[in-house]
N, C-alpha and C positions, 0 to 999 in steps of 0.2 A: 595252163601254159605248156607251151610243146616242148622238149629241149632235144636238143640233137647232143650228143657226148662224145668226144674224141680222147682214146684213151682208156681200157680199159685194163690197166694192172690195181698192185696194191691202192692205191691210190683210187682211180677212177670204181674198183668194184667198191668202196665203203661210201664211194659218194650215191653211185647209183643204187645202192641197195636203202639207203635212208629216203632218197629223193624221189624213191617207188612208191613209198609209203605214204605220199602226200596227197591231198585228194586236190584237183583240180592241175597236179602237175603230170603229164605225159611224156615220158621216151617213142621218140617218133623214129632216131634211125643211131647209132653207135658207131662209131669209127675208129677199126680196132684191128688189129694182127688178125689174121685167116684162125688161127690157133684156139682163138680167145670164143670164134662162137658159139659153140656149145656152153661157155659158162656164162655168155649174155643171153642166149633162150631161157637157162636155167632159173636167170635172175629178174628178167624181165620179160619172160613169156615172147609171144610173137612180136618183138620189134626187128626193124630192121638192120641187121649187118654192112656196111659201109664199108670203102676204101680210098674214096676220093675226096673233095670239096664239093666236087659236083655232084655226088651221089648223096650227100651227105645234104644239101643246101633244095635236091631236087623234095624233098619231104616239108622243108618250108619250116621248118622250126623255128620258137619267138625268138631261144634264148641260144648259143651253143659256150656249153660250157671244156675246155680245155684244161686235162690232167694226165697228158702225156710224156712228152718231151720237147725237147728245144729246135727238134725236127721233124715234129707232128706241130709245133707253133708256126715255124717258118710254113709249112706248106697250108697250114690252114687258115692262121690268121687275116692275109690280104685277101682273098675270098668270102669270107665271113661278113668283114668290115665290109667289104664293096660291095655287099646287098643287099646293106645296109641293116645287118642283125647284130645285136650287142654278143657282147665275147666275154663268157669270164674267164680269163686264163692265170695259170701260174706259172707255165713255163717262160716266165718275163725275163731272164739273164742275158736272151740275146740282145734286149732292146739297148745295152750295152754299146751297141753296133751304133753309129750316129745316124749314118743311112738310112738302115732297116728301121729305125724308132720313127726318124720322121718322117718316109715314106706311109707306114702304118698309121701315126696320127692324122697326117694329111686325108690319106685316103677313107678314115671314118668321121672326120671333119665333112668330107662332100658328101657321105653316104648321111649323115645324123645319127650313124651308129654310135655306141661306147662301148670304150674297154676297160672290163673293171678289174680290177689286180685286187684280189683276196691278199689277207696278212700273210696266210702261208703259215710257215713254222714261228713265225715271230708275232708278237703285241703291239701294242702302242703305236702304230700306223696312223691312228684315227687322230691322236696326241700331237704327233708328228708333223702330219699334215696340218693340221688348226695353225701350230706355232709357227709355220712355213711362212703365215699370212701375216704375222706381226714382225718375221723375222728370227733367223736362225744363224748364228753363230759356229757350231761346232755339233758336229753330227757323228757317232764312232759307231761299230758296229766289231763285238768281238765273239768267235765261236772257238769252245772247245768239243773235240774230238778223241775218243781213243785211236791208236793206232788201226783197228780194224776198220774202222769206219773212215779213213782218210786213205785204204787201201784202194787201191785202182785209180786213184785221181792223181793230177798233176804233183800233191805234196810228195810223191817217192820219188820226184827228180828234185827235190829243196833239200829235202830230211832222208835220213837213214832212219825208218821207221820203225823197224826190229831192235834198233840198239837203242831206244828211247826208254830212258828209266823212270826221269821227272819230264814235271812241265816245261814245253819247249816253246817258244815261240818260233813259228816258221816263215809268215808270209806277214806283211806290214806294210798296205799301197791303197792306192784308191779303189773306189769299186768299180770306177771302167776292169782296172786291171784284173778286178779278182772274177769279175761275171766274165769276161774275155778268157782268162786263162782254166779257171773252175767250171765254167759251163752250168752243167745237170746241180754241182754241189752250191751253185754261188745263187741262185734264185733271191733269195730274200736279202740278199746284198743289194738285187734291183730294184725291188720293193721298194727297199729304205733309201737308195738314193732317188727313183722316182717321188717318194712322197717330200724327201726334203729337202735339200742343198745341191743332188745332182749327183751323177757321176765321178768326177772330176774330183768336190770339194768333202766327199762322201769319205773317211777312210774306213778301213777294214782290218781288220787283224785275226788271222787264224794260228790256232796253238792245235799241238797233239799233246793231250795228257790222258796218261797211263792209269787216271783217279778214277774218270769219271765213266759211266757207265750209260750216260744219254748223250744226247747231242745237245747241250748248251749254249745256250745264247745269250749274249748281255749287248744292251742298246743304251748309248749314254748320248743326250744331246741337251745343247744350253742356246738359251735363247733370249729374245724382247719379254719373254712368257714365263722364263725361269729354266727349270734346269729337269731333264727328266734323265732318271736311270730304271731299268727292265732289263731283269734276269732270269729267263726258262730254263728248265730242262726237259726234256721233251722226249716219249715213249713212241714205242715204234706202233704200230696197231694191232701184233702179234708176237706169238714167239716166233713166229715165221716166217714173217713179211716183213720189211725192210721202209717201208711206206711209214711215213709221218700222220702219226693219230690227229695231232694239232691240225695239221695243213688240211687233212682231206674236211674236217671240220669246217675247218673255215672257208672253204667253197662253198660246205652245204648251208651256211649262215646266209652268205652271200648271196646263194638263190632265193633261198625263202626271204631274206630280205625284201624282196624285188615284191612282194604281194604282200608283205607283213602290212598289219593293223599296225604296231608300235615295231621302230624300227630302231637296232641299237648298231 
C-alpha cells in the first residue's frame, strides 16, 4: 500500500515511524513545513517532500493519511477525495462548517472515495455509532483540562485562567459551537458528533481543573441500546511533545486496519 502523509509534527512523526515498519506499506511523498525535511529523510530514507495537493497526489498514493491541521484539512481534503483516494484524517472540527461537510461528502460520494475519522483522543466511537442505528437519545461529551493546556485557546476570553483554584466549569453548548469556536482543541467533539446525534444535538462541556495532570475525557450517551459511559486520561507521547499518544495510535490502527486479516 502507498500512502502519501500530510503532516509531519508530534503527531504525524509517531504515525510515520510505526507505519515504516510495516512490510507491504510504503511512504511515496510527505507533506510538510520546508523545516520538517531533514527529519522525514531521516525517518524515511528517500521519500519524497511535498508542498502541494498536486505534488503530493502527482505520486499516486492508495491511501493519504491526514495529521496536520484544520488548514492542511481544508486545503488537502477536496483534492484527495476528487481523485478519488480514501483520506484518513483527524483534523475533522472543521466539518462543523455545514458547507464545507457537505461539499466534501458530496464530492467523495462522485469520486467512490471514503473518509475515515480515527477515534482520535477518545473511545467508544465504534459503540457510538452501532447505537446511532437503533437510536440515540442523549449524547454528552465532557473534557477536563489544567490551566496550561487550555492556555492559548479561546477559554482565556471565558475564564480568568490564572486565578482558578478548583474545578470550573467554562464552556456548556453544542458541538457545532465548540468545533467552531475551539478549532485545533475541539476535533474529537467532531468525531463524536459525526458518529452520533450530529452537531446540533451533540452537547459538550469543557472544565479547567487545577487536579488533573492529563487531558480527560468522559463520553456519556443513552440510547434504544442502553446507556454508555467512557472515561480517559490520556498522556502526551513525551515529555516533550505535546501530541496525543492515544490519537497518533489510533490512525496507525486505522491503516493497518485497511489490510488486517482480523479487523477490530
Amino acid at each position: 500500500m502507498k500512502l502519501g502523509l500530510v503532516g509531519f509534527g508530534g503527531i504525524g512523526q509517531i504515525v510515520a515511524a510505526h507505519l515504516s515498519r510495516d512490510a507491504g506499506t510504503q511512504f511515496v511523498a510527505v507533506a510538510a513545513r520546508a523545516h520538517q525535511r531533514e527529519g522525514i529523510g531521516a525517518l524515511l530514507g528517500a521519500v519524497e517532500h511535498v508542498d502541494s495537493p498536486e505534488a503530493l497526489l502527482a505520486h499516486a498514493p492508495d491511501l493519504v493519511v491526514e495529521c496536520a491541521s484544520h488548514a492542511a484539512f481544508r486545503r488537502y481534503a477536496e483534492p484527495v477525495l476528487a481523485a478519488g483516494i480514501d483520506l484518513v484524517a483527524v483534523s475533522v472540527g472543521v466539518l462543523a462548517e455545514a458547507a464545507l461537510r457537505s461539499r466534501l461528502l458530496h464530492c467523495a460520494r462522485r469520486s467512490g472515495a471514503s473518509l475515515q475519522i480515527p477515534a482520535g483522543a477518545i473511545g467508544g466511537i465504534d459503540a457510538i455509532a452501532a447505537a446511532r442505528l437503533a437510536g440515540l437519545t442523549e449524547v454528552a461529551y465532557v473534557t477536563r483540562k489544567n490551566a496550561a493546556t487550555w492556555a492559548g485557546t479561546p477559554a482565556e476570553d471565558m475564564i480568568d485562567l490564572a486565578a482558578v483554584r478548583e474545578p470550573k466549569l467554562f464552556f456548556d453548548d453544542t458541538a457545532e459551537r465548540a468545533a467552531l469556536i475551539f478549532t485545533e482543541k475541539a476535533n474529537v467533539t467532531a468525531t463524536l458528533a459525526l458518529a452520533g446525534l450530529g452537531f446540533a444535538q451533540t452537547r459538550v462541556r469543557f472544565w479547567v481543573d487545577p487536579a488533573v495532570t492529563r487531558s480527560v475525557h468522559h463520553i456519556e450517551a443513552t440510547g434504544a441500546c442502553g446507556t454508555l459511559m467512557l472515561e480517559m486520561g490520556n498522556n502526551v507521547a513525551s515529555a516533550t511533545s505535546k501530541a496525543s499518544l492515544q490519537t497518533a495510535m489510533s490512525i496507525v490502527q486505522a491503516v493497518r486496519n485497511r489490510t488486517a486479516t482480523v479487523r477490530f
